[in-house]
C-alpha positions as CSV (number, residue, x, y, z in Angstrom):
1,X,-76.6,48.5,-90.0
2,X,-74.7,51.8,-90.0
3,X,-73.0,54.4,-91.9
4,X,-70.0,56.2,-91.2
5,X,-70.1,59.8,-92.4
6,X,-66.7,62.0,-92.7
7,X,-68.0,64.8,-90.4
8,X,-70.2,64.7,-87.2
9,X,-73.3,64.3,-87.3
10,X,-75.6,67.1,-86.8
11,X,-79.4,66.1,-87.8
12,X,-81.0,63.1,-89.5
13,X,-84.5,63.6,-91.0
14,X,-86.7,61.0,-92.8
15,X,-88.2,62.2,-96.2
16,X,-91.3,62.4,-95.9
17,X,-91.9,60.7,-99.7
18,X,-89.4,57.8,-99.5
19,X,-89.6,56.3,-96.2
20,X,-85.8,54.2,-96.7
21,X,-84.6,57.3,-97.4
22,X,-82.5,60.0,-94.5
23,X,-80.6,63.3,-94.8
24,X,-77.6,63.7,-92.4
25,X,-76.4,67.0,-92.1
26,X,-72.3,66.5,-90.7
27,X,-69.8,69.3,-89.6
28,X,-66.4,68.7,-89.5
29,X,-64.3,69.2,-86.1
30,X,-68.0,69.2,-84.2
31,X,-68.9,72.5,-86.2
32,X,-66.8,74.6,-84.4
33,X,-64.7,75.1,-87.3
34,X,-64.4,73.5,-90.5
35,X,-66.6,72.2,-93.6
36,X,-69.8,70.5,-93.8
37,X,-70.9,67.7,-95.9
38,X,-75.0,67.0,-96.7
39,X,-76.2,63.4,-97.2
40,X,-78.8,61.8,-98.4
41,X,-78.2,57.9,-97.7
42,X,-81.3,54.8,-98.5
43,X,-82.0,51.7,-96.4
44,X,-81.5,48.7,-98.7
45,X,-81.3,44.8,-98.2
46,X,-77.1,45.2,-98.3
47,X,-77.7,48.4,-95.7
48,X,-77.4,51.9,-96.1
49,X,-75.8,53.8,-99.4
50,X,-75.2,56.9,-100.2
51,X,-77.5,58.3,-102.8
52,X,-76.1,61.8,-103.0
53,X,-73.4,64.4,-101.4
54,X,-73.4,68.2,-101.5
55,X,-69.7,70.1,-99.7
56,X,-70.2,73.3,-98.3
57,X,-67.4,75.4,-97.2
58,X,-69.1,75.8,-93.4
59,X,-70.4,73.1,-91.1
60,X,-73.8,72.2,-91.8
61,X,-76.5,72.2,-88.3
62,X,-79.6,71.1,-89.6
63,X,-81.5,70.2,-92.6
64,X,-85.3,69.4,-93.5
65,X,-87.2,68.3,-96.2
66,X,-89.3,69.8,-98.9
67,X,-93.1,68.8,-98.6
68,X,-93.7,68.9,-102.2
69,X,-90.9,67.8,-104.0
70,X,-89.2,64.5,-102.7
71,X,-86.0,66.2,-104.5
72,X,-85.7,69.0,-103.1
73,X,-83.9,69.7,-99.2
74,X,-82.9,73.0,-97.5
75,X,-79.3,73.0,-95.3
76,X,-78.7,75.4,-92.3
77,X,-75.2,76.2,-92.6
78,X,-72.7,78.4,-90.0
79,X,-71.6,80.8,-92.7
80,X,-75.2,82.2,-92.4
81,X,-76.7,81.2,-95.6
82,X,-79.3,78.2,-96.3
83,X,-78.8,76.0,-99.2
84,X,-81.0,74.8,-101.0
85,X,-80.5,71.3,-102.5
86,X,-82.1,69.4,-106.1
87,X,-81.5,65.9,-106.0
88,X,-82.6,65.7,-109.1
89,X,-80.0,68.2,-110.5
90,X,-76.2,67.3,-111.8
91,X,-73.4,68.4,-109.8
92,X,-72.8,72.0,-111.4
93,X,-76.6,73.2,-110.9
94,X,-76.3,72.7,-106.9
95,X,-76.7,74.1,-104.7
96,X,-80.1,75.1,-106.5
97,X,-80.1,78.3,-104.3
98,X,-78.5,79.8,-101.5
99,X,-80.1,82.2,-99.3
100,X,-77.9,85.0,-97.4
101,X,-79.7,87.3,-95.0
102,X,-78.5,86.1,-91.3
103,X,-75.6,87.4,-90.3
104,X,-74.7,84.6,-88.3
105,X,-74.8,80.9,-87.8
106,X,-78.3,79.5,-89.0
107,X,-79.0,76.7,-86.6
108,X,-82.2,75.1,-87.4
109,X,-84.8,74.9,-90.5
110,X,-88.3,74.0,-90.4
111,X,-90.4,73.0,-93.9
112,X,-94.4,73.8,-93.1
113,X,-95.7,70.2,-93.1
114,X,-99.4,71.9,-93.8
115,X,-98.8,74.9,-96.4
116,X,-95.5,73.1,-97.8
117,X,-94.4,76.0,-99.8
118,X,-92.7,77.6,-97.4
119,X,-90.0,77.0,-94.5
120,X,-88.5,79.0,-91.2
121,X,-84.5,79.4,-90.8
122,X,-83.7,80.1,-87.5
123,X,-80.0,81.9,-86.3
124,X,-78.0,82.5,-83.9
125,X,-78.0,86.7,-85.2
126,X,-81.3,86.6,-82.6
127,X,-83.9,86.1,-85.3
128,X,-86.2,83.9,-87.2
129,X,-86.8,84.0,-91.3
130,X,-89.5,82.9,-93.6
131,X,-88.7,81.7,-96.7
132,X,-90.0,80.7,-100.0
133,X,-88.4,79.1,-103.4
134,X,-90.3,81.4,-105.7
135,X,-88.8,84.3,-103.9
136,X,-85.5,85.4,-104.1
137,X,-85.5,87.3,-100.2
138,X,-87.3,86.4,-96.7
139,X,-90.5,86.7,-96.8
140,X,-90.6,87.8,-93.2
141,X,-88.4,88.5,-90.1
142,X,-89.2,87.7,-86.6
143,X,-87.2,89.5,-84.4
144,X,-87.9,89.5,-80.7
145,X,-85.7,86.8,-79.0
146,X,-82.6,88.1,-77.6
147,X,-80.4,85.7,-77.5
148,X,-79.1,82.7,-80.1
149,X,-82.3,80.6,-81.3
150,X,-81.5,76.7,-81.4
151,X,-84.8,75.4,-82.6
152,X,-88.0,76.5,-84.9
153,X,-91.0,73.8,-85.6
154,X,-94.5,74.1,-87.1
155,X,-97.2,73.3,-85.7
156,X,-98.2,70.1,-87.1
157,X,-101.8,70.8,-87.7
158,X,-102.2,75.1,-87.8
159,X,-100.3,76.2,-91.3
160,X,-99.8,79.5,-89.8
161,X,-98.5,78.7,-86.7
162,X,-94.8,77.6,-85.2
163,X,-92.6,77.5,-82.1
164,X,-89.2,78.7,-81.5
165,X,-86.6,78.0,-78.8
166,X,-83.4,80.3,-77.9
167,X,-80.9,81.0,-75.3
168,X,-82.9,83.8,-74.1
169,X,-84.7,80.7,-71.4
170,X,-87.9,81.3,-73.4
171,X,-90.4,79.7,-75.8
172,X,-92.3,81.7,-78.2
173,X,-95.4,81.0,-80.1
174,X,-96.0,82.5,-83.2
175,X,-99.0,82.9,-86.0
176,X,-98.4,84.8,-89.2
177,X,-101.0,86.6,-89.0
178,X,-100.1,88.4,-85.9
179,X,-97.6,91.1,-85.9
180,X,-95.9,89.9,-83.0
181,X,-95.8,86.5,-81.0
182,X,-99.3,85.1,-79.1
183,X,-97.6,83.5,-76.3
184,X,-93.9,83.7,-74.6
185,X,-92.5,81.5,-71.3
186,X,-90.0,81.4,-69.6
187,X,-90.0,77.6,-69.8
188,X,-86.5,76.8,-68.3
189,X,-83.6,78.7,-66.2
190,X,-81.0,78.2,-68.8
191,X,-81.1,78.1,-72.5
192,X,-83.4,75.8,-74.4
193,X,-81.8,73.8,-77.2
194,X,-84.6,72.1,-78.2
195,X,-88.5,72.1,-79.2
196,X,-91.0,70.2,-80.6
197,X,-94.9,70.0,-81.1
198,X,-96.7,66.4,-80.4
199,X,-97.7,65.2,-83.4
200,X,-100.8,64.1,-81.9
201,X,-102.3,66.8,-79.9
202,X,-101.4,70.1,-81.6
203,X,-101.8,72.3,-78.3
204,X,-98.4,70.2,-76.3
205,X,-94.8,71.3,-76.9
206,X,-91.9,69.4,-75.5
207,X,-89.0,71.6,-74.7
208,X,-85.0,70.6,-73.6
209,X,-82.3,72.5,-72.0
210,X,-78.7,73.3,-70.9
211,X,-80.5,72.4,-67.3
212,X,-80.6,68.3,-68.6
213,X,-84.6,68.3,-68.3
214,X,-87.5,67.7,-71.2
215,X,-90.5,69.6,-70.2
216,X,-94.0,69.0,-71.6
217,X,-96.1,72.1,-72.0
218,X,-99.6,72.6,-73.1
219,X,-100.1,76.1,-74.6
220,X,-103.5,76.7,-73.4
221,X,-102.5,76.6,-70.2
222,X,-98.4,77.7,-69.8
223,X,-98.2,79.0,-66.2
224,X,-96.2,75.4,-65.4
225,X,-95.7,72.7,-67.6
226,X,-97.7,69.4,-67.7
227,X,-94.5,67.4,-66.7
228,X,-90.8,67.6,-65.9
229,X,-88.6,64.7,-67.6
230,X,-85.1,63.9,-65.5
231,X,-82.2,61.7,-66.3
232,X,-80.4,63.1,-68.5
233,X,-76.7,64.1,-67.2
234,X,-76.3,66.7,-70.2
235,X,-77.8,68.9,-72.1
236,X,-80.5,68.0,-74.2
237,X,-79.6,68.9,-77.5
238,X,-82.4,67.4,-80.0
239,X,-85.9,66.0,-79.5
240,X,-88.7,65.1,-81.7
241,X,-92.5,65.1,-80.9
């Protein structure tokens, strides 16, 4: 089965409540310029439908899931803001809130899968933001990469703990209750599009690049990672632990 969306396709995420259920976040014209669409579609016995539809007036990058509400989803958007989406809401009450503190695209969101009250928005303005819905500003700024940031993920096990993955060629590990980040590498020789923690062994990050390689790293020990992937003949955009 498959559904054809209007846009391109950007990021798919399973809820984590509803396991037919998928949001799609789509850019038109491959996000380079243009509007975005968010989806949320459901598995059925007649295939997939479309449950509900939000239009923004920028491309939408990446979107991710509330972890206490099943209605609720947040939206990374190139205008800079992140929407934030109530399924449960009519037409006129969404987006439920929309968040505008980066001052350029916003690339990747991450809901905390052990707190979930709170979520990371990560831009290409260089920096990282914490965010929660009972507050109307950031909660915190994170501001040491120096280039774009393509991806931000929680650790799947630590509540105060995340990754994040930028154009600067490093890595960078982060706890909330340090003032700065714990642990930084210079995991590839070009940018690095992509990050994500093994579910199942919460000290192994997988990282891919510009350079067309996945690398698997274990934290505790980052002078060189645990393995190099090859065969990929582009980039690697997007991977999931």
């Amino acid at each position: 089965m498959f559904y054809k969306t209007a846009y391109n396709g950007y990021a798919v995420e399973f809820s984590p409540f509803l396991e037919n259920r998928i949001a799609v976040a789509t850019a038109q014209n491959f996000g380079i310029i243009g509007n975005g669409r968010q989806y949320v579609l459901e598995f059925g016995p007649q295939g997939i439908r479309e449950v509900r539809s939000f239009d923004t007036a920028d491309g939408l990058y990446d979107c991710a899931w509330s972890e206490e509400n099943e209605n609720i989803l947040v939206s990374a958007s190139g205008d800079g803001s992140i929407k934030v989406w109530d399924l449960s809401g009519p037409p006129h009450m969404n987006p439920l809130r929309s968040f505008q503190e980066h001052t350029h695209e916003v690339y990747a969101v991450a809901w905390n899968l052990v707190r979930r009250n709170c979520f990371l928005s990560a831009s290409w303005d260089d920096t990282i933001k914490l965010w929660g819905l009972d507050s109307q500003m950031s909660l915190r700024t994170f501001a040491e990469h120096t280039y774009c940031i393509y991806a931000v993920t929680w650790n799947p096990v630590h509540a105060e703990v995340f990754a994040s993955a930028s154009g600067d060629n490093t890595v960078k590990i982060w706890d909330l209750r340090q003032p700065s980040s714990t642990l930084t590498m210079a995991a590839h020789a070009y940018e690095i599009l992509a990050a994500d923690w093994n579910k199942y062994n919460d000290c192994v990050i997988a990282t891919g690049s510009v350079d067309k390689t996945v690398k698997l790293w274990d934290v505790r020990m980052p002078a060189q990672p645990l393995t190099t992937l090859l065969g990929h003949t582009y980039a690697v955009r997007r991977g999931k632990g």
